[in-house]
C-alpha positions in Angstrom: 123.1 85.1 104.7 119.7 86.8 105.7 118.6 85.9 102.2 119.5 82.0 102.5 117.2 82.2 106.1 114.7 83.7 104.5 114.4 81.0 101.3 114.7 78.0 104.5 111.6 80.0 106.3 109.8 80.1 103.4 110.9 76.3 102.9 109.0 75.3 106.5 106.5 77.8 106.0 104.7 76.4 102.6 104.5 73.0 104.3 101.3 74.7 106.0 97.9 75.9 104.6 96.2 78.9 105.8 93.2 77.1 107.7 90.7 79.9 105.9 91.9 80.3 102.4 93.9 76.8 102.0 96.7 78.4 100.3 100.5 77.7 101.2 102.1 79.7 102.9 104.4 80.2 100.5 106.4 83.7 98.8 102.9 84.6 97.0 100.8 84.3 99.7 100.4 88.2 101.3 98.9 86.1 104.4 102.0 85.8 105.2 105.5 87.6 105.7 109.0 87.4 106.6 111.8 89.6 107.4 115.2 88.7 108.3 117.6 91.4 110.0 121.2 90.3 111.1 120.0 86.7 112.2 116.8 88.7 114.0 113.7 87.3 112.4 110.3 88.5 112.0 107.1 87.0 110.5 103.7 87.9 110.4 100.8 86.0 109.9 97.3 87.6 108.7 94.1 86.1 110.7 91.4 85.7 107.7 87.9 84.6 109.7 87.4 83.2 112.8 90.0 80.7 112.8 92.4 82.6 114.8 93.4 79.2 117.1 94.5 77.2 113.6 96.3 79.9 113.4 98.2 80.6 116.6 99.4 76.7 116.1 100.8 77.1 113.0 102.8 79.9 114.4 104.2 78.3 117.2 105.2 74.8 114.6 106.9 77.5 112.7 109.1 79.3 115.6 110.5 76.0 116.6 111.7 74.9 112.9 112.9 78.6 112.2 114.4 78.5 115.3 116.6 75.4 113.8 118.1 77.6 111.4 121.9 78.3 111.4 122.5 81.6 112.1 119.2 82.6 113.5 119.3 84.6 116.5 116.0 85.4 117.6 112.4 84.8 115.8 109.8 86.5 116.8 105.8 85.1 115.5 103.2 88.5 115.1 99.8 87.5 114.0 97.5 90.6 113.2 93.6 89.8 112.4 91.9 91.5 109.9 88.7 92.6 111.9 90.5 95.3 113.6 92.0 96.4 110.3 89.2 99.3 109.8 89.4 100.6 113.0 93.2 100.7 113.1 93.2 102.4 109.8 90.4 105.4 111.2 92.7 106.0 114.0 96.0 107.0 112.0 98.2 109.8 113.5 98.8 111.4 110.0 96.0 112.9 108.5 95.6 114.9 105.4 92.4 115.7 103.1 93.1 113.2 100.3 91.0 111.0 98.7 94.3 108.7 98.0 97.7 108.5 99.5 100.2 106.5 97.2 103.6 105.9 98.9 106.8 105.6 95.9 109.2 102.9 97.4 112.5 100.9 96.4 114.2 98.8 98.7 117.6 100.3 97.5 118.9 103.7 96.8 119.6 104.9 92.7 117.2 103.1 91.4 115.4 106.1 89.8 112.6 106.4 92.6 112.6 110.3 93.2 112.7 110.7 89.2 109.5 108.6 88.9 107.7 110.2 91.5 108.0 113.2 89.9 106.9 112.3 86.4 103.8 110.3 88.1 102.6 113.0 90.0 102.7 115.4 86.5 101.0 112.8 85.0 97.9 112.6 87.1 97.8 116.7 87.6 97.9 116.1 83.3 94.4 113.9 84.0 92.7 117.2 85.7 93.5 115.7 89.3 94.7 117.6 92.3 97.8 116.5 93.3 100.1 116.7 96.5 103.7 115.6 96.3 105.6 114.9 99.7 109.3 114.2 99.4 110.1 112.5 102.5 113.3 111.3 101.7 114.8 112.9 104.6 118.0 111.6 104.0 118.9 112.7 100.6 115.7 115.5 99.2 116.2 115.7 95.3 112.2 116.3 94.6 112.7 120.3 94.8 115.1 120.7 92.1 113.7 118.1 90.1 110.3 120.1 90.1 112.0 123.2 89.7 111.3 124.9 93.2 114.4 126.4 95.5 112.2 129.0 97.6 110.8 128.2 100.8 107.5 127.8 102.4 106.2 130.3 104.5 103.6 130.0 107.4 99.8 130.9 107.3 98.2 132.4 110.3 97.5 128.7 111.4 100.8 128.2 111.8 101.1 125.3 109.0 103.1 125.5 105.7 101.7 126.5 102.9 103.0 124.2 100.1 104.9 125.8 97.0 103.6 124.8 94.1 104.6 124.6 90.2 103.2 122.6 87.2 100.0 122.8 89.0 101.5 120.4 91.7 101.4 120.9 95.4 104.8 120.4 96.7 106.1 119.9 100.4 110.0 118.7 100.9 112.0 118.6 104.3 114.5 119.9 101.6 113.1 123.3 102.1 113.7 123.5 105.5 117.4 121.2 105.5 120.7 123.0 104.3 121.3 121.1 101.1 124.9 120.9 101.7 124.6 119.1 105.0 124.1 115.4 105.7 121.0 114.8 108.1 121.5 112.4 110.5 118.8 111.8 112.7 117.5 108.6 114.9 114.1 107.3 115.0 111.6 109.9 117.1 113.4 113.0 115.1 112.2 110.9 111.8 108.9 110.4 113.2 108.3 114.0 114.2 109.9 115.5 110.8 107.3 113.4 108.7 104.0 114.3 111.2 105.1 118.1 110.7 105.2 117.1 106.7 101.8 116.4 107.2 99.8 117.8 109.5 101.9 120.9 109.9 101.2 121.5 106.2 98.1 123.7 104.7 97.3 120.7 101.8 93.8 121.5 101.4 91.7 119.2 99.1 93.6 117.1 96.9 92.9 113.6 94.8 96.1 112.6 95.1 99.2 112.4 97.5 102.4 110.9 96.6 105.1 110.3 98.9 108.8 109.8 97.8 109.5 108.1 100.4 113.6 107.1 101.3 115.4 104.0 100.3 115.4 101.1 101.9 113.0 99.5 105.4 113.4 101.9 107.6 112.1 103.9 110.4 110.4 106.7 107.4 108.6 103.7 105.8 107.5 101.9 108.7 106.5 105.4 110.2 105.0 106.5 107.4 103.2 103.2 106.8 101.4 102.2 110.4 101.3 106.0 110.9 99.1 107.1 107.8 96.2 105.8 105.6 98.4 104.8 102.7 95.6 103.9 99.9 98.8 101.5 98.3 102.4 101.7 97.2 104.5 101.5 94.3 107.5 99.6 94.4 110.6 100.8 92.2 113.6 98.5 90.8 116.0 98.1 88.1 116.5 94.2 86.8 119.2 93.4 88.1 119.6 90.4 90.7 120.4 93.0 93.5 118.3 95.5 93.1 115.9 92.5 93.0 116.7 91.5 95.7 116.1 94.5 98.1 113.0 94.9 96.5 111.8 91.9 97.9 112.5 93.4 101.2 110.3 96.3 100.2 107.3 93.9 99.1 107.3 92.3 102.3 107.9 95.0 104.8 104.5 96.3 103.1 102.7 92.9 103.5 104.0 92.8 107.2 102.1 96.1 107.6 99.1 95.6 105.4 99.7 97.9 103.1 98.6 97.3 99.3 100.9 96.9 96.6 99.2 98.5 93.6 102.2 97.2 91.3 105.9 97.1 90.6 107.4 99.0 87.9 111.0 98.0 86.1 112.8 101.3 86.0 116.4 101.9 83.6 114.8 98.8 81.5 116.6 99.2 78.8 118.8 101.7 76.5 118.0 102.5 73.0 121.5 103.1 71.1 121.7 106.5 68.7 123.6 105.0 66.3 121.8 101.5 65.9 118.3 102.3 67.6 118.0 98.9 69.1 117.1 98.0 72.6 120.3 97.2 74.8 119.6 95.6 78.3 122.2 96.5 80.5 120.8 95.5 83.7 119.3 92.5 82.6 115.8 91.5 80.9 112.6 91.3 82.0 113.7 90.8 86.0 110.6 92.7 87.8 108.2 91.6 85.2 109.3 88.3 86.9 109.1 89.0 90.5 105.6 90.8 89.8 104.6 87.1 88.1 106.6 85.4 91.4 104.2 87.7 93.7 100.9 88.1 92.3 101.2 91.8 91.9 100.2 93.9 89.5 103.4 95.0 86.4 103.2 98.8 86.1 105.4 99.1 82.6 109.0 99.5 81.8 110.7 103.0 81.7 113.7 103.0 80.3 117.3 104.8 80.1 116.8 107.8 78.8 119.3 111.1 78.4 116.5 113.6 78.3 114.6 112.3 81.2 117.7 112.7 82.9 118.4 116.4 81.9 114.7 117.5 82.4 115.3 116.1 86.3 118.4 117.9 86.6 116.8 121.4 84.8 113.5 121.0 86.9 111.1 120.6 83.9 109.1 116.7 84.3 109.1 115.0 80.9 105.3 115.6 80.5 105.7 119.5 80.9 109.4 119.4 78.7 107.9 116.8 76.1 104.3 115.7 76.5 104.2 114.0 73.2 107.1 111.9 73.8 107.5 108.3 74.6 108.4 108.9 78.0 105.7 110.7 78.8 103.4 108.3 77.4 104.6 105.9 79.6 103.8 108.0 82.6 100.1 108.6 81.3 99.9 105.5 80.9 100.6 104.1 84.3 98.7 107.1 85.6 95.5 106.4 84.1 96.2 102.4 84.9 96.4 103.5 88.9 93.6 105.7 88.9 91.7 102.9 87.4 92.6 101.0 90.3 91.8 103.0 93.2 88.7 103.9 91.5 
């Protein structure tokens, strides 16, 4: 249902032009985004210029059709101006001494998000960066035993953590400080106040790079972590299929909502290469986020694909690029690496 709304606000909302840039406001326009919540709708326009009364009547035309809808509850109209994006930006409550802050999203769980955080982060420490990785997957922590780390972090006299680290990599987890046996169950503030101690309660230092696994899904730990720290750009994770598709979509806009670069999309479990015939099956499909990428304007990271060893070094705690730097997985990652530091360059 909240998918059908969304396509019929998109439907009213490409009948206007944004006044500054004279694009639609259609899907591919990050002017503009939508989110649709159990009839509860949300959309947010981006002021470009000086415009901002073209603007504030679009938004009202657009309540009253949206309101039309079947099934919509409530809609709700934000319109956030560029100008003040700067400022906002200076005054973030999470603060940490890195040059860049990449956050690793997917808009559903299992889709191999934790696995590629990982395997990036080796990558760029492979490229004579100093990297930071943050697993703030508060709900279900898998980073520590992927990278091979069970101890836990002790305090310094400032009374922060001091990150363990292995493969060169900094590493901070709430999985350090959580029984792994136990769920975690926790409401909004606890979430908030868990990932501010992740990062200013931790001893970081200098570091290039900071990537956060963040938890599947939109969220109070992505919203949080989004308005609340000065993400340089994320990464959005999905498999090919139609529904992981879909929640990916909900990813790509929760980030446009917040203004939060997307520095690409990557299609993980692309494909499977048979031992017996050595030919590329696609079980989930073909070419599906290369699509959406094209459907969005945003940049196509690469294709990772099933692999048995890539699962075993995650479950032994060795990354692909420290187990098997020569191989085609690893590649991939070095590949993608060197592709995003050319972009935040």
């Amino acid at each position: 249902m909240s998918d059908e709304i969304l396509s019929l606000i998109y439907t009213f909302s490409k009948k206007f032009s944004d006044p500054e840039t004279n694009l639609t406001f259609d899907p591919k326009n990050q002017n503009i985004s939508a989110i649709v919540k159990e009839g509860n709708v949300n959309i947010s326009l981006l002021v470009k210029g000086q415009k901002e009364d073209s603007y504030i009547n679009i938004a009202r035309l657009l309540k009253n059709n949206v309101e039309q809808i079947s099934g919509v509850l409530s809609v709700n109209v934000i319109i956030n101006s560029d100008r003040n994006k700067t400022n906002i930006s200076d005054e973030k409550r999470f603060k940490i001494d890195a040059k860049n802050i990449v956050a690793i999203a997917s808009g559903k769980g299992g889709v191999g998000k934790s696995t590629f955080s990982v395997n990036l982060a080796t990558a760029l420490s492979s490229l004579d960066l100093k990297v930071g990785l943050l697993d703030a997957d508060i709900y279900g922590p898998s980073v520590p035993r992927m990278m091979g780390i069970s101890q836990k972090p002790i305090m310094n006299e400032n009374k922060k953590l001091i990150p363990l680290e292995n493969y060169g990599i900094k590493l901070m987890s709430i999985g350090f400080i959580l029984d792994s046996e136990a769920p975690t169950i926790w409401r909004g503030p606890m979430v908030m106040k868990a990932l501010e101690q992740m990062f200013n309660g931790v001893e970081w230092g200098q570091i290039d790079y900071l990537i956060i696994d963040l938890p599947p899904g939109t969220g109070d730990a992505q919203l949080t972590l989004a308005q609340s720290s000065k993400l340089s750009g994320s990464i959005v994770i999905s498999t090919p299929q139609d529904v992981a598709l879909t929640d990916a979509r909900k990813g790509i806009n929760m980030f446009k909502k917040v203004n939060v670069d997307i520095l690409g999309i990557v299609e993980n479990m692309s494909y499977f290469i048979c031992d017996n015939c050595n030919q590329k099956h696609y079980i989930f499909s073909k070419d599906g986020v290369k699509k959406e990428a094209e459907e969005f304007k945003i940049p196509f990271l690469g294709e990772i694909p099933i692999d048995t060893n890539l699962r075993i070094q995650s479950d032994n705690g060795i990354p692909a690029l420290i187990d098997n730097p020569d191989g085609e997985i690893s590649k991939k990652f070095i590949s993608i690496a060197k592709n995003l530091k050319k972009s935040l360059n």
